[in-house]
N, C-alpha and C positions, 0 to 999 in steps of 0.2 A: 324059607323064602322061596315064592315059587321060580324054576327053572329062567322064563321069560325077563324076569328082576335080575337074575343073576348077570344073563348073557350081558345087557343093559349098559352093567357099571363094567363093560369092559371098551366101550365106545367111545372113540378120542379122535380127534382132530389133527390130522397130518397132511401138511402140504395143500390144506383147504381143502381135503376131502377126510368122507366121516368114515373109519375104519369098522366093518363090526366084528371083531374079533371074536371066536368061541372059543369056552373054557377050556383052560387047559387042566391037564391030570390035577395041577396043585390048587384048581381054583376056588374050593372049599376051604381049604388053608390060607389063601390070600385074602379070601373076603372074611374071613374070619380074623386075619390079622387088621386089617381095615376098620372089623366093627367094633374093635379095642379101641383105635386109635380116633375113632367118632364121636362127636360130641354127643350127653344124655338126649336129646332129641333124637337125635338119625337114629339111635342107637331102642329109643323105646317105639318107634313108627310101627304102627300094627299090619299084623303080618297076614290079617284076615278083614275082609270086610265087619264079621262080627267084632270084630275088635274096634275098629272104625268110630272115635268118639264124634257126636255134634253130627249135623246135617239132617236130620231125624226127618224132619218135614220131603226130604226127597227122597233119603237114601232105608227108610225103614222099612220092616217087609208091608209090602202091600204099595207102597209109594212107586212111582215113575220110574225113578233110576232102577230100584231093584227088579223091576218087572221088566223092563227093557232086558237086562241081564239074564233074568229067568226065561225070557222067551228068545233068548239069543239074539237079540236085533238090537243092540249099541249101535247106534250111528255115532255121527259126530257132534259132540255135545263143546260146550264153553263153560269153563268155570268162571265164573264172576265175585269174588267179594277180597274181602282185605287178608292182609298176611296171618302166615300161623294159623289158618284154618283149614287147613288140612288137605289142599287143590294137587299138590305135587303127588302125596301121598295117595291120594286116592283114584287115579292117575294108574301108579302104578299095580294097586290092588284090583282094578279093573283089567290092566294087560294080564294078571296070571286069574282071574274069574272068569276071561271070554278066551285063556288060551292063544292070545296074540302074542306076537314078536313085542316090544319095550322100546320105542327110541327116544330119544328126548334132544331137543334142541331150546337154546335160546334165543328168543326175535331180535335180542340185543346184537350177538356176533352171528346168527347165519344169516347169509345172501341166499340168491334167488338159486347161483350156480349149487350150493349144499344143497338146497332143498328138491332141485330137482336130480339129485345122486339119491339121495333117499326116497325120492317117491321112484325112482327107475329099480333102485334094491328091494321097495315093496313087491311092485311088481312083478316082480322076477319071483321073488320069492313064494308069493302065491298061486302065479304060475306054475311052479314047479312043485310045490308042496302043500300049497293048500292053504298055509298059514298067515293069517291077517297082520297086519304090522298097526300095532297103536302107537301113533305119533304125536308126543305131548310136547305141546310148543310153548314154555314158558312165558310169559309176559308179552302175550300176541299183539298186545297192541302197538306194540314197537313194531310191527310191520308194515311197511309200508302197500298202498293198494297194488304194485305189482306182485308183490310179497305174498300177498293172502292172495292175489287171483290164479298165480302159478298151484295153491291148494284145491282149489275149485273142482277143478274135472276128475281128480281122483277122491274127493268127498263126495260126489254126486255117485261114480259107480260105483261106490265101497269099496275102492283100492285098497282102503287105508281106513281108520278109524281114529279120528282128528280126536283128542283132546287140548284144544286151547284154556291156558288160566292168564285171570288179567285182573288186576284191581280196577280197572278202569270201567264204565256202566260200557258195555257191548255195543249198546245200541248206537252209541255215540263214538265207541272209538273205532270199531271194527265197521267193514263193508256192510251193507243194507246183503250183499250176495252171498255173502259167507254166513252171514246171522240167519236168514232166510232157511238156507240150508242144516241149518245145525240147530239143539237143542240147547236153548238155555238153562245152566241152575247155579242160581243166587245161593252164596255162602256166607252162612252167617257168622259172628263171632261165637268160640264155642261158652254155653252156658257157666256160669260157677262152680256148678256142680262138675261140670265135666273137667275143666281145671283142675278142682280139689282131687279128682279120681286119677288122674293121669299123676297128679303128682302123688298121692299116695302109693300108687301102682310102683311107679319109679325108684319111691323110699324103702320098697321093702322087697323089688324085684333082685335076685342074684346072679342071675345070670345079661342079663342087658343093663340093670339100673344098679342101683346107689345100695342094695341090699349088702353087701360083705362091708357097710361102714358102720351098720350100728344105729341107723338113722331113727332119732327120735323126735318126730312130726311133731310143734306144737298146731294144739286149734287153730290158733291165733293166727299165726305164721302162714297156714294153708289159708284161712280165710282171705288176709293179708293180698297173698300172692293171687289169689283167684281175682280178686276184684281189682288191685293195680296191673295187671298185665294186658287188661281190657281187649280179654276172648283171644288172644294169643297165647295158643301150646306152648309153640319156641321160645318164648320171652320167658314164662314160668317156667318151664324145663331148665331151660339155661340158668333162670339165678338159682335156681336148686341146686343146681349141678355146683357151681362158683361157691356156693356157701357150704358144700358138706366137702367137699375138696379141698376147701382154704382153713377147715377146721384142724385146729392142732390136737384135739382128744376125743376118745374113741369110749364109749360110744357118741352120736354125734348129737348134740342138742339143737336144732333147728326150729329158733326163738322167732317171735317178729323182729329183736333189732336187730338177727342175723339177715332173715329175709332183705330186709330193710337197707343194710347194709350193701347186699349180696345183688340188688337190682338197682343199686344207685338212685335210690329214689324215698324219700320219707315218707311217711305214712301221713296220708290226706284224708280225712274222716267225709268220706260221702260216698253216696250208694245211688248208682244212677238209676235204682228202682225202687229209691225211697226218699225221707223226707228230704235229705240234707241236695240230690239233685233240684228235686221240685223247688225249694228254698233258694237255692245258689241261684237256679234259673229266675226266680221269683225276683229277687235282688234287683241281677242284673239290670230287667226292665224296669225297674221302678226306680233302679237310679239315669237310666238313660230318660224315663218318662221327668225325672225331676230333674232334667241337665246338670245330672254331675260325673263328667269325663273320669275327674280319677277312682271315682266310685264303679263306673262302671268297667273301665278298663281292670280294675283288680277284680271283679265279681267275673269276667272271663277269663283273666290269667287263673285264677283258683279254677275253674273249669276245666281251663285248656290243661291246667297240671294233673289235676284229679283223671287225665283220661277219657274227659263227655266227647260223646260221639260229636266232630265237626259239623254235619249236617244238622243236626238238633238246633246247633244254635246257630247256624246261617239261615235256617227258618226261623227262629225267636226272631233275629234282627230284621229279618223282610219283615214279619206281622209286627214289631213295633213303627217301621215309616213311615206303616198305612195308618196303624190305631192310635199311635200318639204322634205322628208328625203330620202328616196327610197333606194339606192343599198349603200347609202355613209356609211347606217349603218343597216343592215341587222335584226340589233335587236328591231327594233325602231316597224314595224308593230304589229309583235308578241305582244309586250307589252302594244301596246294600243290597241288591238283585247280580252286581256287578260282584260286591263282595263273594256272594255264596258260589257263584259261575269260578271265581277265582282257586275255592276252595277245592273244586270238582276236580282243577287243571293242575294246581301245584302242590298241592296235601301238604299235609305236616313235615316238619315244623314251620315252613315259609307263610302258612295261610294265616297264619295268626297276624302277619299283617295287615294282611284287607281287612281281619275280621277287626282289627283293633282301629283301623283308618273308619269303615264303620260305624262303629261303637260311639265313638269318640264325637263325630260327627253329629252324628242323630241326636246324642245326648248335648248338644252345644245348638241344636237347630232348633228355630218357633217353635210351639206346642200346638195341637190342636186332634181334637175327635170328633168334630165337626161331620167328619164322612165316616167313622164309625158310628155315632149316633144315629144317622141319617139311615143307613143298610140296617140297622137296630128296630128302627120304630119301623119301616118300611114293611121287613118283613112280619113283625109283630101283627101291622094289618091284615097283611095276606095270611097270616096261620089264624089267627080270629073267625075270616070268614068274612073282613069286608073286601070282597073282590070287585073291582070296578068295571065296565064294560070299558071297550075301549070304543073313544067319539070314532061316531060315522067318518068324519073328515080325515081323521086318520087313518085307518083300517085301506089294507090293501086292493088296491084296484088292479091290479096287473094279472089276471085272470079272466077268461071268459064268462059274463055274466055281472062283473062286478058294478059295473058301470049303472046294468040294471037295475040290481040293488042301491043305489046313492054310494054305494064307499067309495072316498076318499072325493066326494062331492063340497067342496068347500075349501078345500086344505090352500095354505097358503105357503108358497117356496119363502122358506127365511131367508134365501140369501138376494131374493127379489124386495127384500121389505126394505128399510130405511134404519141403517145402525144391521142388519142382519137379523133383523128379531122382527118379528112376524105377530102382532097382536092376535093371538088364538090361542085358545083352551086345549092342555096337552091330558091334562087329568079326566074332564069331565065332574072334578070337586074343590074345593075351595081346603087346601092341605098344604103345609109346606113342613117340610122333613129336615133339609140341609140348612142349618147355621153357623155360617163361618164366623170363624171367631176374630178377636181385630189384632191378628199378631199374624207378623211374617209376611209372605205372598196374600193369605187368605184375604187379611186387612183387603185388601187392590181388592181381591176378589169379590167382597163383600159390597164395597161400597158401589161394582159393576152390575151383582146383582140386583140391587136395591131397584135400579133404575127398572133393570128389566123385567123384575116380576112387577112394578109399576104398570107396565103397560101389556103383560099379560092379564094383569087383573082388569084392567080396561075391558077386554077382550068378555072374560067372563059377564060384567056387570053389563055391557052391550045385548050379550045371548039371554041373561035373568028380566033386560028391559025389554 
């Protein structure tokens, strides 16, 4: 564990000031007795960036992250993605790669008053010795904009070497000044594979993991675990860890109904990158498209259980308002645009209400594809190749010269006309795309139309005489 890690976990909060205390004689022995007493996660955390599972896209050689490292220029970057992917940890394997000091605070309990004792300790300290201090601020976006501006001046001159992690998108939670300043990298869930390695790793390690129990991996069980933990390390670690610990015989058999067992959760047969997601999803919309609420509400429940990523299907539910509900009920987008905004702000397990308020809804509202068919044939045309010029009358005049030209010679203000509609050719062809169908709002809409492309056609048959 490098030096900088060590100093680290000796930083405690007293009197609302942050202590760094350096090791003492025994502190190899203390943290040794600590890393007994650690759950299999803290305890199998890699101790090298090669170690380092998932991130591959930023952190592999040749990628951004590692190249910033290799040429010594870490500034201050932002972790961004969901739990269990590895932000904390990598955090700290960058303080002992650039040879920084380690600090760590949460945005949850420090104030403004902690954080400026810590960036006055930075400075001090590299003042006096050279040494950079990386400062990882847990779930930044619990800070409020005092909070992140008092960070500001010391991530501009590289006092300090900011690492913020947040489940929350940056862009959104954190200042436009502090994002500005810093790099972002998006953390993914880690892959299957990577899962099944950590847990294999763990099963057979003896000195940090599960190795002195005997542990006998089934397939099953690894496969099992990789796919319900959904790209969560710590989730998978831990029921490993709960299942060969609560075993009564040696050596240890680690079945699927232990797993199973062991993570509080049964086994769900579906694979969010094969048929039984695409199907689930499939379902879904075609029971909201067939208004049937209890239908659909269980084809998300079996989702929401199975672990599908929440935004997946807060977009399913926006592109179903448009492609099967559309004008028939005006209300229908809004509220699932409202639901997925919801999903961004309260996460699991509470989203599952808007998404199921939603569901429920859409699948009980008119029907209609009216205005998918309409954007369908529309573009059909323009990929074909019949492109239409657009009428002179229409075409922009608010340029020097146009007037010259005739554009927009003729056009008539529709809100000058009688009823608001303005007898004049907006095509230049005799084409009509949109058919509301006669259910819901559209019905209204339908029969408003009727009138007025009456008297656009006027218009045309006027210009043909």
């Amino acid at each position: 564990m490098p030096a900088c890690q060590v100093v680290s976990r000796y930083n405690f909060r007293m009197s609302s000031k942050w202590i760094d205390q350096s090791p003492s004689l025994f502190a190899e022995a203390e943290a040794a007795e600590r890393m007994k007493a650690a759950p299999l996660a803290a305890r199998m955390r890699p101790r090298s960036l090669d170690e380092f599972a998932g991130q591959k896209h930023f952190l592999a050689e040749g990628k951004l992250l590692r190249r910033l490292i290799a040429a010594d220029r870490l500034g201050s970057v932002i972790f961004y993605g969901p739990p269990g992917t590895g932000k904390t940890t990598l955090a700290q394997l960058l303080a002992g790669a650039t040879k920084c000091r380690f600090q760590q605070v949460n945005a949850v309990t420090a104030g403004v008053k902690d954080l400026r004792e810590l960036l006055d300790a930075a400075r001090d300290r590299l003042s006096a010795g050279g040494q950079r201090t990386l400062l990882f601020v847990d779930e930044i976006h619990r800070f409020n904009k005092a909070q992140q501006d008092v960070l500001l001046p010391d991530v501009e001159d590289g006092g300090i070497v900011l690492v913020g992690a947040t489940t929350q998108n940056p862009f959104f939670a954190l200042t436009s000044a502090l994002v500005s300043r810093s790099r972002v990298f998006e953390f993914k869930p880690l892959s299957r594979e990577d899962i099944k390695g950590l847990l294999r790793r763990a099963a057979t390690d003896e000195s940090r993991g599960l190795g002195r129990y005997q542990v006998r991996l089934h397939d099953d069980a690894v496969e099992f675990l990789a796919a319900v933990c959904d790209g969560d390390a710590r989730r998978a670690l831990s029921a490993l860890e709960v299942g060969v610990l609560s075993a009564t015989q040696r050596p240890v058999e680690f079945t699927k109904e232990l797993a199973e067992e062991s993570i509080q959760k049964k086994a769900i047969e579906y694979d969010r990158s094969g048929d039984a997601h695409y199907d689930a999803a499939s379902a879904l919309i075609k029971s909201i498209r067939g208004s049937d609420p209890d239908a659909a509400v269980y084809w998300l429940a079996r989702m929401l259980e199975a672990g599908e990523d929440v935004r997946f299907l807060a977009r399913r539910i926006v592109i179903s308002a448009s492609e099967d509900i559309g004008n028939a009920d005006p209300q229908a987008l809004p509220l699932a645009v409202a639901a997925m905004q919801s999903c961004e702000f309260v996460g699991l397990p509470e989203c599952q209400l808007p998404l199921a308020q939603a569901v429920t809804y859409l699948a009980c509202a008119p029907k209609s594809n009216a205005a998918t068919l309409a954007i369908g044939a529309a573009r059909a045309d323009v990929v074909e190749g019949r492109l239409l010029p657009v009428p002179v009358h229409l075409r922009d005049r608010h340029y020097g010269g146009a007037r010259r030209l005739g554009h927009g010679e003729g056009y008539e203000y529709a809100h000058d006309a009688e009823g608001g509609v303005a007898a004049q050719d907006y095509l230049g062809v005799d084409k009509t795309y949109y058919h509301p169908v006669p259910r819901g709002f559209e019905a209204e809409l339908g029969r408003r139309l009727e009138a007025i492309r009456e008297k656009l056609r006027s218009a045309k048959r006027s210009n043909e005489s």
